[in-house]
C-alpha positions in Angstrom: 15.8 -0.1 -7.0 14.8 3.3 -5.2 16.5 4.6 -9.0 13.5 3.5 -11.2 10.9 3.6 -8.6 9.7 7.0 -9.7 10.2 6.1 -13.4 7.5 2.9 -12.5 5.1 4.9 -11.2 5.2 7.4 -13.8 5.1 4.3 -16.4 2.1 2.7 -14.1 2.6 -0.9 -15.9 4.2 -3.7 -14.5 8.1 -3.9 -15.7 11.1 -5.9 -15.4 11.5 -5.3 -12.2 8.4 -6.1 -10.6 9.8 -9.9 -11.2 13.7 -8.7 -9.9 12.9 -6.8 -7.0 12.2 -10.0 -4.5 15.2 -12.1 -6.0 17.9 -9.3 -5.8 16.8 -8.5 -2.0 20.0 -8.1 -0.5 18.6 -10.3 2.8 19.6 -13.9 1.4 16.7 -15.5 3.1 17.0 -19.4 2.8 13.4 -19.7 1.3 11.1 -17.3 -0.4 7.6 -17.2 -1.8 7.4 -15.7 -4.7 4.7 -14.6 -7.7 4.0 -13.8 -10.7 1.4 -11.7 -12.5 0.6 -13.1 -15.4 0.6 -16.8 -16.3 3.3 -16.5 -19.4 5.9 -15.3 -17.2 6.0 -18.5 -15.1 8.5 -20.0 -16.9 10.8 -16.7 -17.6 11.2 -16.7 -13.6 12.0 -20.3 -13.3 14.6 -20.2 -15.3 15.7 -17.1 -13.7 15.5 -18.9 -10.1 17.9 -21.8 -10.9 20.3 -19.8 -12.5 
């Protein structure tokens, strides 16, 4: 992640991996909380989460 960070904030809208970066943290917690930013991208991350 530490890769595209500069490329984000260069691009200064909300990518990809504003959704990845909290599921592909490395800590394998046993339950998470986590959001989304815009309602249309609910599903997408659902499906993402029980895969």
């Amino acid at each position: 992640m530490r890769i595209v960070t500069p490329v984000r904030r260069k691009l200064r809208v909300k990518t990809i991996f504003n959704i990845l970066g909290p599921l592909i943290n490395p800590a394998w917690v046993p339950f998470a909380v986590v959001g989304v930013y815009k309602q249309d991208i609910v599903s997408f991350l659902t499906t993402l989460c029980f895969r």
